[in-house]
C-alpha positions as CSV (number, residue, x, y, z in Angstrom):
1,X,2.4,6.8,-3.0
2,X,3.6,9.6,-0.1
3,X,5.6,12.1,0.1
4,X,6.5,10.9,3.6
5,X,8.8,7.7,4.8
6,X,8.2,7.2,7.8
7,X,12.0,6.6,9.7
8,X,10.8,5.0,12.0
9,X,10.3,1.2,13.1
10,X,7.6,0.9,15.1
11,X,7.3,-3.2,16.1
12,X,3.5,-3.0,17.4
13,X,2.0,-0.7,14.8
14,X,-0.9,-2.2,12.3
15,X,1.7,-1.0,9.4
16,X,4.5,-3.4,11.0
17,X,2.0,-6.3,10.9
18,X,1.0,-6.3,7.5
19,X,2.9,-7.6,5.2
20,X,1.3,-5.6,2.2
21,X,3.4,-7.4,-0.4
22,X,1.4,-10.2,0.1
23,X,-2.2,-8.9,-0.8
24,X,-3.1,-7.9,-4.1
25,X,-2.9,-4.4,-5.4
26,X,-4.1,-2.4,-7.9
27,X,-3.8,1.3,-9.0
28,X,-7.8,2.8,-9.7
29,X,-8.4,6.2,-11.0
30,X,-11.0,8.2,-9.6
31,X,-12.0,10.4,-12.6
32,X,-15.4,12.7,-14.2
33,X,-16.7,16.2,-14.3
34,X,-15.9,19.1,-11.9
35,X,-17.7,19.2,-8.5
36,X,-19.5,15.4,-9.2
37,X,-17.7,14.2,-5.6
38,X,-15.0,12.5,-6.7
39,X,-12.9,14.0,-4.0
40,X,-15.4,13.3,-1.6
41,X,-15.7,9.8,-2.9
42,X,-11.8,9.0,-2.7
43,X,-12.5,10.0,1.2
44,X,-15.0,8.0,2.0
45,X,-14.0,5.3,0.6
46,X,-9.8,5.9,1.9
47,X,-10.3,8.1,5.0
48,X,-8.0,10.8,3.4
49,X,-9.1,13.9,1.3
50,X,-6.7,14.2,-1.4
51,X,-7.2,18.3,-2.0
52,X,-4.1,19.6,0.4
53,X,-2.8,21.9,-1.9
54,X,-3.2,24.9,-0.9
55,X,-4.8,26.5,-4.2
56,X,-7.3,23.4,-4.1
57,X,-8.3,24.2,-0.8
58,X,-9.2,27.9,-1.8
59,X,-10.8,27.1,-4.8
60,X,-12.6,23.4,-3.7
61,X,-11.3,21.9,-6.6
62,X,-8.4,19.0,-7.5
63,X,-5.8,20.8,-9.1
64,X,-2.8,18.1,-8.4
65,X,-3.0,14.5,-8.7
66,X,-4.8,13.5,-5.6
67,X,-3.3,10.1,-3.8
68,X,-5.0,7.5,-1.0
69,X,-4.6,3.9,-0.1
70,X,-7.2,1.2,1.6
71,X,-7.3,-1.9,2.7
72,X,-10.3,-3.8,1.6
73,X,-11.0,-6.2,4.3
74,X,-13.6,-9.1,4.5
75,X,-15.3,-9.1,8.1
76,X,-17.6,-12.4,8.1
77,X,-18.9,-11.5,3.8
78,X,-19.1,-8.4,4.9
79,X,-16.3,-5.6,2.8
80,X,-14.7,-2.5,4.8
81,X,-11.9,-0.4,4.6
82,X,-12.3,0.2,8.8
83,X,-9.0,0.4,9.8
84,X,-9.5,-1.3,13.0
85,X,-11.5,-4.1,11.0
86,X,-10.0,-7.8,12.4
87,X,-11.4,-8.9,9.3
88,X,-9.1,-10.2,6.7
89,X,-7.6,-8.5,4.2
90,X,-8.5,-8.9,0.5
91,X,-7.3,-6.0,-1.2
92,X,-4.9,-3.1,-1.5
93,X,-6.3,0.2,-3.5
94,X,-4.1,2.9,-4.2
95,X,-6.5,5.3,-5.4
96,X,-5.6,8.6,-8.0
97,X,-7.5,11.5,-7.7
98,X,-7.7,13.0,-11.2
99,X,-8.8,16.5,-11.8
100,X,-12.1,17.1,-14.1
101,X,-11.4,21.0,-14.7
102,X,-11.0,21.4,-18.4
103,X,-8.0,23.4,-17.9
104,X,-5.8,20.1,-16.1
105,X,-6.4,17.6,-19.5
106,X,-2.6,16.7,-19.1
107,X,-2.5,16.1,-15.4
108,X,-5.4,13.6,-15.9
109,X,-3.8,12.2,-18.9
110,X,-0.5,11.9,-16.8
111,X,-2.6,10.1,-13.8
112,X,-4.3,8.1,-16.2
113,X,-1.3,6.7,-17.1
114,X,-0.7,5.1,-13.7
115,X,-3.9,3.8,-13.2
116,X,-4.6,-0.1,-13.9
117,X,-8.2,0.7,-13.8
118,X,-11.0,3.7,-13.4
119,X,-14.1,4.9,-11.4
120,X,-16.0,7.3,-13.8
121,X,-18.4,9.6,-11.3
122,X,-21.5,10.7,-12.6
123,X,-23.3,13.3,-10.6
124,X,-27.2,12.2,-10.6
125,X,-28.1,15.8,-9.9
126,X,-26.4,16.9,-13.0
127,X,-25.9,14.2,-15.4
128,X,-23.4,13.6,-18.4
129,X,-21.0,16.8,-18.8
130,X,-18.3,17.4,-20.9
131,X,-15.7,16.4,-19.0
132,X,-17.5,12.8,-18.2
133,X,-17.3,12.3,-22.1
134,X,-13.6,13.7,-22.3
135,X,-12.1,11.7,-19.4
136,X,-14.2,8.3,-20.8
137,X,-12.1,9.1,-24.1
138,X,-9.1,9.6,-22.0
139,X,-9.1,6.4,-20.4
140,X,-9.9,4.8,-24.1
141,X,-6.4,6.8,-24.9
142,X,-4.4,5.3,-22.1
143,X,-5.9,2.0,-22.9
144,X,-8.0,1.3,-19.1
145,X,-10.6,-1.1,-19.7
146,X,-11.2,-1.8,-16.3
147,X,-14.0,0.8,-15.9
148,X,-16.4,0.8,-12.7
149,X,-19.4,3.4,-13.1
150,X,-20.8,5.6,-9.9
151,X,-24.0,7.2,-10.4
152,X,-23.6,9.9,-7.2
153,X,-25.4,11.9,-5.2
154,X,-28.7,10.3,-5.7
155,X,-29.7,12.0,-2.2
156,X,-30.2,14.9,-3.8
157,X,-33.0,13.3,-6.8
158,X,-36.2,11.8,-6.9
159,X,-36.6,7.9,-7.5
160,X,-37.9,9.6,-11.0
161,X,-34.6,11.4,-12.1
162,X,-32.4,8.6,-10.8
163,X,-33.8,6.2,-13.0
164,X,-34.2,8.7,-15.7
165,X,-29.8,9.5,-15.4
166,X,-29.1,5.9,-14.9
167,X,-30.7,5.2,-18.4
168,X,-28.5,8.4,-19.5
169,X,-25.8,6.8,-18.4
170,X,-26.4,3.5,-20.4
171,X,-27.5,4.8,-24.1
172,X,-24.0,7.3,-23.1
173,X,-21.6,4.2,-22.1
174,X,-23.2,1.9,-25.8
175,X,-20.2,1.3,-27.6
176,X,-17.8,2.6,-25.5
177,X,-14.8,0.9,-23.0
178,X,-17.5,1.2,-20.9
179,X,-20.7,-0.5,-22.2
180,X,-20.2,-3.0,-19.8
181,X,-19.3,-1.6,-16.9
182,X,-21.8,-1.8,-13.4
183,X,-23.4,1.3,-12.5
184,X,-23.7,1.7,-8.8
185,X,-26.1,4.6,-7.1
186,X,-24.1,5.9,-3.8
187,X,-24.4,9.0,-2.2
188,X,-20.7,9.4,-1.0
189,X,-21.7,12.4,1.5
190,X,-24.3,9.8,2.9
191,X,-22.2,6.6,2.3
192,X,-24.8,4.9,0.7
193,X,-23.7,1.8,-1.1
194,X,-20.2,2.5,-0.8
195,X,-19.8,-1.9,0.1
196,X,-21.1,-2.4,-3.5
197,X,-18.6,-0.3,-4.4
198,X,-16.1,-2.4,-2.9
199,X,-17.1,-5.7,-3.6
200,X,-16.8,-4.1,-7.6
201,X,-13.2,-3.1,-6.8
202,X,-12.8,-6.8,-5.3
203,X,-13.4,-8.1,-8.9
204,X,-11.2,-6.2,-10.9
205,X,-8.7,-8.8,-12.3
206,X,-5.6,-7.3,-13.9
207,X,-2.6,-8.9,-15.8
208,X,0.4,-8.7,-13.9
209,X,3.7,-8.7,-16.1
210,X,6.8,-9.5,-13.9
211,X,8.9,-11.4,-16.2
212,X,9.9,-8.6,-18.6
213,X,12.5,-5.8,-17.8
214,X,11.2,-3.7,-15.1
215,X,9.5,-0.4,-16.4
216,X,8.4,2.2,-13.5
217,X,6.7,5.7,-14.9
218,X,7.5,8.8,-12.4
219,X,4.6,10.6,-11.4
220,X,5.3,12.9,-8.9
221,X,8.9,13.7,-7.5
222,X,10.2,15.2,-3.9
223,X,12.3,16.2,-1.3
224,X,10.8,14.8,2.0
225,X,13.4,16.2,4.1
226,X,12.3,19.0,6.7
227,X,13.9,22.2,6.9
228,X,16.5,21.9,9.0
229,X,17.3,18.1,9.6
230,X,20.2,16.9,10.3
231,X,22.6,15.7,7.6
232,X,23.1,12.3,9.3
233,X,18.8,12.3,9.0
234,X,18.8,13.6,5.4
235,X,16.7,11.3,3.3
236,X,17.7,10.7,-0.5
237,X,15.4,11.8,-3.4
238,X,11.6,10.4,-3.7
239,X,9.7,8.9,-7.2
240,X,6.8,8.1,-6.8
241,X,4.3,6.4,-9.2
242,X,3.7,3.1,-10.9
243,X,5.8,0.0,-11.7
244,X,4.2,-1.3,-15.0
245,X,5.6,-4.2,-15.3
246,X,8.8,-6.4,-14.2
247,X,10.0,-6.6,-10.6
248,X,12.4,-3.7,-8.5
249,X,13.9,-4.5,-5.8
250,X,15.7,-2.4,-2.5
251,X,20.1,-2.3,-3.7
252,X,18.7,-1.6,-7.4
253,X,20.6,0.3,-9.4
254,X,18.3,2.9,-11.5
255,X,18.8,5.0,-14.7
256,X,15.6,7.9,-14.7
257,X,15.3,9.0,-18.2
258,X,15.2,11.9,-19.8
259,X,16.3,13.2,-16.5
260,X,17.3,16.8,-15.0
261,X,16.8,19.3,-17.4
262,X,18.8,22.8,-17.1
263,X,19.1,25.4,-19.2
264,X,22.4,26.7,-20.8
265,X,23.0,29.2,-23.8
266,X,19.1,29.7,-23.3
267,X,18.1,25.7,-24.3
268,X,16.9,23.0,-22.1
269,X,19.4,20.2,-21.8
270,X,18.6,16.9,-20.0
271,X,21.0,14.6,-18.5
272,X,19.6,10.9,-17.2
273,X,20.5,10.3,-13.6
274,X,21.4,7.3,-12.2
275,X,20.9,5.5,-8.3
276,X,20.3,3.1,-6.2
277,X,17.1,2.0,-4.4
278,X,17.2,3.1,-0.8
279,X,13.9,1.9,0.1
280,X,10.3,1.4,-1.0
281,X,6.8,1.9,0.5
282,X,3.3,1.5,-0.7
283,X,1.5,4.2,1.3
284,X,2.4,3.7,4.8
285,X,3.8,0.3,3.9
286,X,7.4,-0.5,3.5
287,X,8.0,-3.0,1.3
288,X,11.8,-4.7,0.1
289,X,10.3,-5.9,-3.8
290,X,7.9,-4.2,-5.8
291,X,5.6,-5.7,-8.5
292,X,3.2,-4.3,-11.0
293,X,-0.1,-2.9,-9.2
294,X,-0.9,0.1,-7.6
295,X,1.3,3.2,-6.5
296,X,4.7,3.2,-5.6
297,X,7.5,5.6,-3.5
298,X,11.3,4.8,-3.9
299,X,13.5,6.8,-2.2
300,X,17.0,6.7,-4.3
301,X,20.5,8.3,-3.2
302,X,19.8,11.4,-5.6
303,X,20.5,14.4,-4.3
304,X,16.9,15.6,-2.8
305,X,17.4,18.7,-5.0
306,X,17.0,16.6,-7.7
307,X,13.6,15.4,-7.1
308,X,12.0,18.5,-5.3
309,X,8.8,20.1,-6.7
310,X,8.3,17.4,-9.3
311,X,11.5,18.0,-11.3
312,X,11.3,14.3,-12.4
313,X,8.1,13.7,-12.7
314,X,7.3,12.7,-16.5
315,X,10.7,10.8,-16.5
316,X,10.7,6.5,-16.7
317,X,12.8,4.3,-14.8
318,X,14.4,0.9,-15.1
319,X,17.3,-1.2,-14.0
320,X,20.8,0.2,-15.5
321,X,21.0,-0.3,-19.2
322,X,17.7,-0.8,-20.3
323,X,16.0,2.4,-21.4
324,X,16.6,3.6,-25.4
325,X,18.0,7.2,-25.8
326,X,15.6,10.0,-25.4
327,X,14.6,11.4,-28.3
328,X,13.2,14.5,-30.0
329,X,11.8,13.3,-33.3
330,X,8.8,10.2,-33.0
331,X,6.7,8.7,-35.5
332,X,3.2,7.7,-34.0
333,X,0.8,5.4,-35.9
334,X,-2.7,7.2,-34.9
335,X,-6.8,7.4,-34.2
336,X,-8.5,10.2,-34.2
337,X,-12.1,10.5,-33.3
338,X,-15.4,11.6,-35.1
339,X,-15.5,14.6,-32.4
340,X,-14.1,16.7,-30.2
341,X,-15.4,16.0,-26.7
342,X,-15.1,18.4,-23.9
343,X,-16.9,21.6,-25.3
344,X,-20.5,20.0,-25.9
345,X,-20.6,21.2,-29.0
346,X,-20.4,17.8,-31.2
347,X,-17.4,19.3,-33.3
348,X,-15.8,17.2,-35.8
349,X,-12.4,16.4,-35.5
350,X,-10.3,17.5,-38.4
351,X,-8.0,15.8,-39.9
352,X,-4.3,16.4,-38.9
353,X,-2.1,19.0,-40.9
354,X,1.3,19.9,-41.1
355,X,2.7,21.9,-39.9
356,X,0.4,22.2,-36.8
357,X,1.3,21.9,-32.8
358,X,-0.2,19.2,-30.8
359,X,-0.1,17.9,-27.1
360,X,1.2,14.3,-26.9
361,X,0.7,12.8,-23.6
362,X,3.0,9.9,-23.0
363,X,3.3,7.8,-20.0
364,X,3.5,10.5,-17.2
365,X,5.0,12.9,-19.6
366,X,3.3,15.8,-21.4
367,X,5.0,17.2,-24.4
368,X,4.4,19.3,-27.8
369,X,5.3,18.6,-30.9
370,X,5.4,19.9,-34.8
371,X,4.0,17.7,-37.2
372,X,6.2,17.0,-40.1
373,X,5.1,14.5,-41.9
374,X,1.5,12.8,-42.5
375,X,1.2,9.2,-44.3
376,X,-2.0,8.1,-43.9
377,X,-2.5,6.4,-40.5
378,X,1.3,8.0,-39.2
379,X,2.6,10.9,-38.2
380,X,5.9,12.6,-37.7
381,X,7.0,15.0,-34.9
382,X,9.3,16.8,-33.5
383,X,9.2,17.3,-30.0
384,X,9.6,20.2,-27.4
385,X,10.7,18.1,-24.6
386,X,12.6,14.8,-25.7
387,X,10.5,11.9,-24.6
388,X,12.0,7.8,-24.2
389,X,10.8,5.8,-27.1
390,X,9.3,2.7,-25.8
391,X,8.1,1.0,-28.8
392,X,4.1,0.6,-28.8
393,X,3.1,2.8,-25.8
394,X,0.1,4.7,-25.9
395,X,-0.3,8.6,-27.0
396,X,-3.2,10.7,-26.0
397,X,-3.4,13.4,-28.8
398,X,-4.6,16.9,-28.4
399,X,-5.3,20.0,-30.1
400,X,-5.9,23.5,-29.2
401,X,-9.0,25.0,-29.5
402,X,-9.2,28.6,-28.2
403,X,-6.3,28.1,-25.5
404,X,-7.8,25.1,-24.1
405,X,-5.9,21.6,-25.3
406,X,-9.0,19.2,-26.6
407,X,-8.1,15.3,-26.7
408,X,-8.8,14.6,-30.3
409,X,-7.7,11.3,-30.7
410,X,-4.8,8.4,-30.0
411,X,-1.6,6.8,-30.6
412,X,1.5,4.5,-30.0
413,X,4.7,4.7,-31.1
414,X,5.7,3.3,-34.0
């Protein structure tokens, strides 16, 4: 995903030789506690730090969804993501950079949405937070199973305590998504181990669904235009974010649901928009077809004004036609679990009560909703901000405890 298309058409660039659309891709979440190098990590192992927000650079922390793309080439059995490697090309990573403060839940609910599967960073120095255990539940919610573990910053322990937090790490993984998953000691500010690293993301093998109707999930929306640019230069509006499943191709019509939303009479009304596909890129790549697998940018016809400051992000997209009418009212067959992770308190999760507010984080939407009916194992709501009812998606459910949104349990729509 960027927020820049390039214009240009460079013939003798490395971007003009590749033909991305030809190497396998795959969307992997970088995710964990505050301050564990996740950040860091995503550098390393992409040659971009994903903090350029100005707040995050102030305060040193990810704030935003963080983006970056590699190649993983093979140079004689030997993996890199060198840019000048002559090696061959095994692998396209678009990497998200999700953020561990407790305060950004939804934003790494919203990324985790996108992601096709996760690198959970576990600081040796510190050990198991409450964020590790919150995003681990978090990627349960959004159904990633594809889970790679990176014990980090073992430059900064003993032999002694590394061994010691690796064993943390697998009594804390038992029974989880993640029981099986490889644990890998690095030091990302040393790049130690980063190959094993790679040759883990080398193995992930995802299912790739491209004969169904096309289903892409907006997770960040812009205007890339400069100030000042010529009208004949303008560039239309910019989605960018993952194509589930199905296939989109450059002349596609769109419908992006629920849409703009403006206010009139003091309520929120949203209207779906409709374009066409101008052009698509996978990071610097442009590409004319689009499957399921890592991040995607489309720039449409739509008025840029339309997409600026994320003013669609949350929305879904598919060809003309196929999307169900938003909705404000969803039933949701649910899980909850035994406690609330997050505060390191081991709190028990109550059980849900009318007529109480949750979070519902859907796709790459975020929404609240009144509970108005409980049967058992369902749920109904009614929602703040309509949401599109794709049969069977996953919810991430959470609760507020003392101004702070808790991920208590999980859902899909019924």
């Amino acid at each position: 995903m960027t927020e820049k298309l390039d214009a240009t058409n460079s013939t003798d660039s490395k971007e003009s030789i590749i033909d991305i659309s030809k190497i396998d891709t795959i969307n992997v979440g970088i995710v964990g506690h505050i301050d564990h190098g996740k950040t860091t990590l995503l550098q390393r192992l992409s040659g971009k730090w994903a903090d350029t927000h100005s707040e995050e650079l102030k305060r040193g922390i990810t704030i935003k969804l963080g983006y970056a793309d590699a190649i993983i080439y093979d140079e004689d059995g030997e993996l890199t993501v060198n840019k000048d490697s002559k090696g061959k090309p095994v692998r396209y990573i678009t990497f998200v950079d999700a953020p561990g403060h407790e305060m950004l839940m939804a934003t790494m609910l919203s990324g985790a949405a996108i992601m096709d599967a996760a690198i959970l960073v576990i600081a040796a120095n510190e050990g198991i937070k409450p964020q590790t255990q919150e995003h681990l539940v978090a990627l349960k919610a959004k159904k990633i199973k594809k889970v790679i573990i990176v014990q980090n910053k073992i430059d900064l322990v003993s032999k002694e305590q590394a061994l010691k937090n690796y064993k943390d790490i697998k009594n804390f993984v038992k029974g989880t998504i993640a029981e099986d998953a490889p644990i890998i000691p690095i030091s990302a500010q040393q790049e130690v181990n980063l190959d094993k690293v790679l040759e883990e993301l080398c193995k992930i093998e995802i299912t790739k669904s491209t004969e169904e109707e096309p289903l892409f999930l907006v997770a960040r929306s812009f205007d890339i235009n400069l100030p000042g640019t010529k009208i004949k230069n303008l560039h239309g509006g910019v989605l960018g974010g993952a194509l589930k499943k199905g296939v989109l191709k450059v002349g596609d019509i769109i419908e992006i649901k629920p849409g703009y939303s403006y206010k009139k009479q003091n309520q929120y009304h949203y209207e779906t928009v409709q374009s066409k596909i101008v052009s698509m890129r996978r990071g610097e790549y442009p590409i004319t077809e689009a499957v399921p697998g890592g991040s995607l940018a489309i720039e449409t016809e739509l008025d840029p004004s339309l997409t600026k400051a994320d003013s669609l992000s949350g929305s879904v997209a598919s060809l003309l036609g196929n999307l169900p009418e938003i909705t404000e009212t969803i039933t949701i067959k649910f899980t909850l679990f035994e406690e609330v992770f997050g505060t390191g308190k081991h709190e028990p999760v109550q059980n849900l009560k009318t007529p109480e507010t949750l979070m519902l984080s859907l796709n790459t939407s975020t929404t609240v909703g009144q509970l108005i009916k409980i049967n058992k194992d369902q749920a109904e709501l009614t929602l703040k901000i309509p949401i599109v009812p794709l049969k069977g998606e996953s919810i991430g459910i959470a609760r507020n405890f003392n101004n702070h949104w808790r991920l208590i349990g999980f859902g899909e729509i019924c």
